[in-house]
C-alpha positions in Angstrom: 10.9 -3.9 -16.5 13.3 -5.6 -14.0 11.8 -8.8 -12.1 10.7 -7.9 -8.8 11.9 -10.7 -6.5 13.0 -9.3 -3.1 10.1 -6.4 -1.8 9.5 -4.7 1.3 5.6 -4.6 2.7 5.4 -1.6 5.0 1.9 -1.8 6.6 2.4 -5.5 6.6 0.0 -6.2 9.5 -3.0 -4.2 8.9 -5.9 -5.3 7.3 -4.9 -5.4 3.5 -1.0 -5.3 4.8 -1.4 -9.3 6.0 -3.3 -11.1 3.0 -1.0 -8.9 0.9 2.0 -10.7 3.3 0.9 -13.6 2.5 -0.2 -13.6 -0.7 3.3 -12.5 -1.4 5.0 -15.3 0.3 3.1 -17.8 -1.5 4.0 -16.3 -4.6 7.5 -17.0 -3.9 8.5 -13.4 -3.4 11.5 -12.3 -0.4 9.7 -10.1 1.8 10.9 -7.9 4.3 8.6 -6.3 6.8 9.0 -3.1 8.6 7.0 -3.5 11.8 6.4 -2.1 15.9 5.5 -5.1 17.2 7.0 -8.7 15.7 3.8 -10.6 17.7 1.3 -9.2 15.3 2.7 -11.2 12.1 0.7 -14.4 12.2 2.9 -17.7 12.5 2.1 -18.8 9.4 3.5 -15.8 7.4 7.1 -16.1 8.2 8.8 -13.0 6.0 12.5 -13.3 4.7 13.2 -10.4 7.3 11.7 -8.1 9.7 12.9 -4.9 10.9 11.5 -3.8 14.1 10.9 -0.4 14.3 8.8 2.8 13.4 8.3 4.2 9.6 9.0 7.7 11.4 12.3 6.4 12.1 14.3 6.9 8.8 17.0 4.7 10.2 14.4 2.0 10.1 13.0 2.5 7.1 16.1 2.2 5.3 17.1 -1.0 6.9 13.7 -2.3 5.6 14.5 -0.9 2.1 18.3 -1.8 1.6 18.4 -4.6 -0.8 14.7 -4.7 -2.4 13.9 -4.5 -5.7 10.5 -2.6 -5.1 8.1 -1.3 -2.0 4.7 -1.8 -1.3 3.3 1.7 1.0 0.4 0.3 3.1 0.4 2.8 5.9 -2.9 3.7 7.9 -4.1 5.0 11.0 -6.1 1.7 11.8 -9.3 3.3 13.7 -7.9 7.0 14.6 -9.8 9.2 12.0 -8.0 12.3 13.6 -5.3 14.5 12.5 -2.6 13.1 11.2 0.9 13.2 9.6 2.1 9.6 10.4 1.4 8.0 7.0 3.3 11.4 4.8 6.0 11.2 7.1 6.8 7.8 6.5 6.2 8.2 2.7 8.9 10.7 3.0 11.3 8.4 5.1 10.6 6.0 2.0 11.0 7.4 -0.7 14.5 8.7 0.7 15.4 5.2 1.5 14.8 4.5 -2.1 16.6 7.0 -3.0 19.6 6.2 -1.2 19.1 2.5 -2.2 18.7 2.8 -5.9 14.9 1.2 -5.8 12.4 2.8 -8.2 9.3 0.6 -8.1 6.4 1.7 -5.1 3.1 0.5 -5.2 1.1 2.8 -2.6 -2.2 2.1 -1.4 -4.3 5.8 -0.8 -7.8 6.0 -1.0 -10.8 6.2 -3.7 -11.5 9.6 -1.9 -8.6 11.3 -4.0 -10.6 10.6 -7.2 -13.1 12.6 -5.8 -14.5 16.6 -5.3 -12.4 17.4 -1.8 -15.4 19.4 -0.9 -17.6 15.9 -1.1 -15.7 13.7 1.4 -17.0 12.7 4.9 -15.9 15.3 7.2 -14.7 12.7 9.6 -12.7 11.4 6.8 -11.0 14.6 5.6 -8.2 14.5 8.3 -7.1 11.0 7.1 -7.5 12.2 3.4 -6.1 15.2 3.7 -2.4 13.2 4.8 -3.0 10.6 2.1 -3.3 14.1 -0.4 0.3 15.0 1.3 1.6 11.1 0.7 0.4 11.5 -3.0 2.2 14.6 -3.3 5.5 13.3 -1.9 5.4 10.6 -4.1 4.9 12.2 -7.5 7.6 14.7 -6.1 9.7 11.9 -5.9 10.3 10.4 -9.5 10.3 7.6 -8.9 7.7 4.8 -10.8 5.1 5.1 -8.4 1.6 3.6 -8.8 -1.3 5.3 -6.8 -4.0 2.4 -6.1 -6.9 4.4 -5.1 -9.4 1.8 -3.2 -12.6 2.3 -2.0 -14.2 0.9 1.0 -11.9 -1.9 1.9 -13.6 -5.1 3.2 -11.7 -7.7 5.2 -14.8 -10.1 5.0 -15.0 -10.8 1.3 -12.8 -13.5 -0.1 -10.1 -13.2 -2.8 -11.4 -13.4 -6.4 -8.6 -12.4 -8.8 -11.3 -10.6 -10.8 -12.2 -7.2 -10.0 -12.9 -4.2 -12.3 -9.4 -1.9 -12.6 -10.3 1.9 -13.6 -7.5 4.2 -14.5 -8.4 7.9 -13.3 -11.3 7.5 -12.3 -13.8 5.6 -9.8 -15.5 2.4 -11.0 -18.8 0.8 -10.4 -18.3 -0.7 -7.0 -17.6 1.3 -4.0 -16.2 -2.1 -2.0 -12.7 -4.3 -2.7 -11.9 -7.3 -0.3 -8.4 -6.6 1.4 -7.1 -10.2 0.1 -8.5 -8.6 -3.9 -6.8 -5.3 -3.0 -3.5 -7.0 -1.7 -3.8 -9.5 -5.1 -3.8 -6.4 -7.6 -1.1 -4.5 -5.5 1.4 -7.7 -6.1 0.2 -7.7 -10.0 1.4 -4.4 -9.9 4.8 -5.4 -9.0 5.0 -7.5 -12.6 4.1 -4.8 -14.6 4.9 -1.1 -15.8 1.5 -0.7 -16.9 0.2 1.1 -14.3 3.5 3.7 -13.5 2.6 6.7 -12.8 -1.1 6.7 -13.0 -4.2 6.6 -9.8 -6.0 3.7 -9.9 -9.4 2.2 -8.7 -10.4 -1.4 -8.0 -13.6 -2.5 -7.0 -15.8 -5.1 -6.7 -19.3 -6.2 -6.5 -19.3 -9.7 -4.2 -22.5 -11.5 -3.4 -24.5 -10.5 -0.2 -24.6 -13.1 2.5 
């Protein structure tokens, strides 16, 4: 596969969206950053470029996209567990940006809860899940070399290890990854074609306090 040098990080200041920034600046990558508000990237993660804007704006998304080799999808609804089509309706503005740009490699973060029985998720998590089902579905729509990283609960107090168990279609032992683990395995992904097409699960057990 081709190097992946210059990527866009859209999600970039969330809770796995800013270890993953700056994981991936200190790895050397050019990272562009699609984000609302330019005060919420921390000082010390200065990316290549920012675009200011909304993923629901495709004119937006497409300035993020123009001239990356691949895309990292970390869209979420932060703390809003009701209804929702913000995260599939920028997958959509994506993936045409993609298309329009000639990039093939996305790396999109979901959830663990699509490995499951729909009928066994949370009910207050079935509004969220239900738009990551419609992201997933846009994306393998797409054709493009998509990898579906399927995390469980993700916690933003454990630290980064670089070893954590990697299950391909299907849930592993751990129901818990650290954001800065998650963000690690989401850039590995970028340096391999290993994981194309397929839903994957990374977990972790970490030692209690």
């Amino acid at each position: 596969m081709a190097t992946v040098r210059n990527v866009a990080i859209f999600g970039a200041t969330g809770r796995t969206g800013l270890p993953t920034l700056a994981q991936a600046l200190e790895e050397g990558y050019a990272v562009t950053v699609l984000v609302r508000d330019r005060a919420r990237l921390p000082a010390q993660h200065r990316p290549a470029r920012v675009v200011v804007g909304d993923v629901r704006d495709p004119a937006a998304v497409a300035e993020a996209v123009r001239g990356q080799d691949a895309v990292i999808i970390l869209l979420g609804t932060r703390d809003d567990l009701g209804p929702t089509t913000v995260m599939s309706e920028g997958t959509q503005n994506i993936v045409t940006a993609m298309k329009a740009h000639g990039v093939r490699k996305v790396v999109a973060c979901l959830s663990a809860f699509l490995l499951w029985d729909l009928q066994k998720v949370p009910p207050r998590l079935l509004p969220v899940t239900e738009d990551h089902i419609r992201m997933r579905r846009i994306l393998q729509d797409s054709g493009l070399d998509c990898v579906y990283v399927m995390p469980p609960h993700i916690a933003a107090d454990r630290p980064l290890t670089g070893a954590y168990t990697v299950t391909v279609g299907a849930c592993g032992g751990s129901r818990l990854i650290s954001a800065p683990d998650l963000g690690h395995f989401l850039l590995r992904c970028l340096r391999t074609s290993r994981y194309d097409g397929e839903s994957v699960h990374v977990c972790r057990d970490y030692p209690k306090d």
